[in-house]
N, C-alpha and C positions, 0 to 999 in steps of 0.2 A: 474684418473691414478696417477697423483703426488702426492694424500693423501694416496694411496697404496704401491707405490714404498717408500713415508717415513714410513711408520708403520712397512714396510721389511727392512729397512734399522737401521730404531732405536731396533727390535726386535734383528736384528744381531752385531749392534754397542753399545748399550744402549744408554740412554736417555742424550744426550750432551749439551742440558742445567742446569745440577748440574756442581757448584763450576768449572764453566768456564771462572773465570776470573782472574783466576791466584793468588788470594789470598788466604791465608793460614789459613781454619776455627780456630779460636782458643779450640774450644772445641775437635775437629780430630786430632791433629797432627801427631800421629802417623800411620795415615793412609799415609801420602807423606814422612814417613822415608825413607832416599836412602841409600841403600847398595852402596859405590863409592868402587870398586875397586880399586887394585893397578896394575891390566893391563887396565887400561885409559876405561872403561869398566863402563857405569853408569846402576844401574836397580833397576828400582822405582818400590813400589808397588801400581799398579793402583786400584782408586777407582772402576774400572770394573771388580778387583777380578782378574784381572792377570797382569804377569810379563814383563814387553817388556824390552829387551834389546840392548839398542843403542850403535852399537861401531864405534870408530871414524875411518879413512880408515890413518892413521900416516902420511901414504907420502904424502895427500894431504890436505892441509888448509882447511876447510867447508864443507868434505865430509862426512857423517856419514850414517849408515846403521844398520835397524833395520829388523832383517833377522825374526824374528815370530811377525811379527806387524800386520796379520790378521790369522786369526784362518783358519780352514780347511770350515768350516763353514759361517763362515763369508767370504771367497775365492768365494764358489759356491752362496750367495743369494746377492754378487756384480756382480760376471760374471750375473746371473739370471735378473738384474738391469737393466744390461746393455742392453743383447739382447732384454729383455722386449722395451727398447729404438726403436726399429728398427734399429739402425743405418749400421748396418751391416749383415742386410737381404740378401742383395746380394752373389751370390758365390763369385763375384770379386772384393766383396767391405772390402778392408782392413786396413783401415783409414778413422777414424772421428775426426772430430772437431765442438768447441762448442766455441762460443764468447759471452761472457756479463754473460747474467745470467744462470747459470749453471741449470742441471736437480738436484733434489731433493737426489738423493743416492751420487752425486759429494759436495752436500756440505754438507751434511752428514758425508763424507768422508775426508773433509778438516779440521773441528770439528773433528774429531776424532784424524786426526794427530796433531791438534795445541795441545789437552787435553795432549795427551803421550809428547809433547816435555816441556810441563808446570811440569807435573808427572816426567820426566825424572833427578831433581834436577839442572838442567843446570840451574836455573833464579837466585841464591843466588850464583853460581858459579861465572857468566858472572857479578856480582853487587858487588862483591867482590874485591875491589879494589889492594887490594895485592894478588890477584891471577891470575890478569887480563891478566896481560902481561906474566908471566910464564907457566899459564896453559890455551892456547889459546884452545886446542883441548877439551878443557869443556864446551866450547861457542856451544852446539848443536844446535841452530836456534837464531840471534840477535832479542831483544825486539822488535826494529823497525819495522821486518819484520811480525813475531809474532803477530803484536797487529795492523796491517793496518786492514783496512776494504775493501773489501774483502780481506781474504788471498789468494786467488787465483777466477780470473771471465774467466781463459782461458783450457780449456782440450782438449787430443789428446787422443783416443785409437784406438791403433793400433793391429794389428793381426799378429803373424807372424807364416809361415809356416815352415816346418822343412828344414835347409839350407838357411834360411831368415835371415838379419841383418839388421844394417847400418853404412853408412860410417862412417869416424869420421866429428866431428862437433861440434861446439859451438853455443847455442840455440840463436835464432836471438836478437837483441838489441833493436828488440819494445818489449821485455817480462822485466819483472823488475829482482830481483835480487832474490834468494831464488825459488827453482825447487823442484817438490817430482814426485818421479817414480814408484810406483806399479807395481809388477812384480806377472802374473796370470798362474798359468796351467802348465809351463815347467821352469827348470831351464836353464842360458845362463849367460856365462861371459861375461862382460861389460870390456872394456880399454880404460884407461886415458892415453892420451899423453898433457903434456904439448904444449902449443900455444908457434909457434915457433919452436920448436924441429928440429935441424937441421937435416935432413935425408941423409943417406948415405948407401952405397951399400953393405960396410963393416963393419958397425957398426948401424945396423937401433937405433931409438929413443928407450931409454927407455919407456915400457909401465905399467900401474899398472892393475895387472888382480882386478876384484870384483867380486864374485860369487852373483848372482839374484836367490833366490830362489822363489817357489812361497810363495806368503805371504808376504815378502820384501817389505820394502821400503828405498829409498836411500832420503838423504836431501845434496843437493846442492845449497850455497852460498858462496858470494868471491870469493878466488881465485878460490874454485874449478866447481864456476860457467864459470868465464869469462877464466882463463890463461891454463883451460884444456877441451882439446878435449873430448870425450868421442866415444864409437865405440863399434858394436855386431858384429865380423866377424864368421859369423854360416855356414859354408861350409858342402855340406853334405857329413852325416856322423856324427862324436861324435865332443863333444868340450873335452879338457883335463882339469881337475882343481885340483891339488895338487897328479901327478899321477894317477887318475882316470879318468872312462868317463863316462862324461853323454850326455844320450841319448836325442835327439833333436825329443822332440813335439810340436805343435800349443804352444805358449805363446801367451799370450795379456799383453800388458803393456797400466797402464795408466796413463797419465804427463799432473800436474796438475802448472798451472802459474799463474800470473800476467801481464795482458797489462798493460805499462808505460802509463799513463794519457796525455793526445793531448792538451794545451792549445785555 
């Protein structure tokens, strides 16, 4: 079963063992040339033959989001992945979790997102000593988190039905720093409030809407891991995002971490 689910996994992701370690062949270069914008907007061209594009979320410190970061294709033979898993055989069963060592399309999947944040120009950014401190929002994933082993040994997928959410919340304090969220099948805004945010009756807390498409993925570290909330209020009915409405179906999302080490 796990030499299958990888051969579906690397057919749909390609082969993530090339040029995985972040150094820059010298006979390629031109293959990791970054087009950097001047709306804060980085987009590499991937050794995978396509383009992803990470844009930083402004108002918050280490939020970044790469809204075509799985193909249409690669969408349905992870859902496929998945339910191959069992996990979610039941009609009523709409949460899973997995601790330590992950199934084979999850770390498949984790490879896949360290490659595009390597790809994405951020490492020559973030090493750049006179750009460090002016241009923080170039810092798309810190080296440290990037380069631990495993980058992530904890995942959560969840189901949700149409008018399904959840509260606001900040992800528990046994998971380390740096979160990635996959967003499968339906679109859904996500809100940031800041930790703390005084609440009032006549002025509620500023919120930052994100729009989740499917395909998406968000990277959360620093502040925008620990000093903000995050929240899906899916009421049925439509969600609104920039004047429009979209229509609320089954999404799955999948969030992927790191347990903090126990001495």
């Amino acid at each position: 079963m796990e030499e299958e689910l990888k051969a579906i996994l690397k057919e749909a992701f390609g082969d993530s063992s090339s040029d995985s370690d972040g150094e820059l062949p010298e006979d390629q270069p031109e293959r990791f040339q970054v087009n950097d914008s001047s709306d804060g907007m980085v987009k590499p061209h991937s050794i995978f033959g396509d383009t992803h594009i990470w844009e930083p979320i402004k108002e918050i410190n280490g939020l970044w989001i790469c809204s075509d970061f799985l193909s249409a294709d690669q969408q349905s033979t992870l859902l496929s992945a998945i339910e191959k898993e069992g996990y979610l055989s039941g009609a009523s069963h709409n949460q899973a979790m997995r601790f330590g060592d992950l199934p084979p399309w999850a770390i498949e999947l984790s490879q896949h997102i360290r490659e595009n944040v390597l790809l994405s120009g951020y490492f020559s950014d973030y090493m750049d000593l006179a750009r460090r401190d002016s241009g923080k929002e170039k810092c798309l994933f810190p080296p440290e988190l990037l380069w631990r082993e495993p980058l992530f040994n904890q995942l959560i997928v969840n189901i949700y039905q149409p008018g399904e959410g959840i509260c606001a919340h900040v992800d528990l304090m046994r998971f380390e720093d740096g979160i990635a969220i996959i967003s499968l099948e339906s679109s859904c805004v996500m809100h940031f409030s800041r930790v703390g945010a005084e609440v009032s009756d006549l002025e509620p807390p500023a919120k930052i809407p994100v729009l989740l498409t499917p395909g998406s993925v968000i990277l959360m570290w620093g502040e925008a891991r620990y000093m903000w909330k995050h929240e899906i209020n899916r009421k049925p009915g439509f969600q609104n995002w920039e004047g429009r409405e979209i229509e609320q179906k089954r999404r799955t999302s999948v969030t992927l971490r790191k347990l903090c080490q126990t001495e």
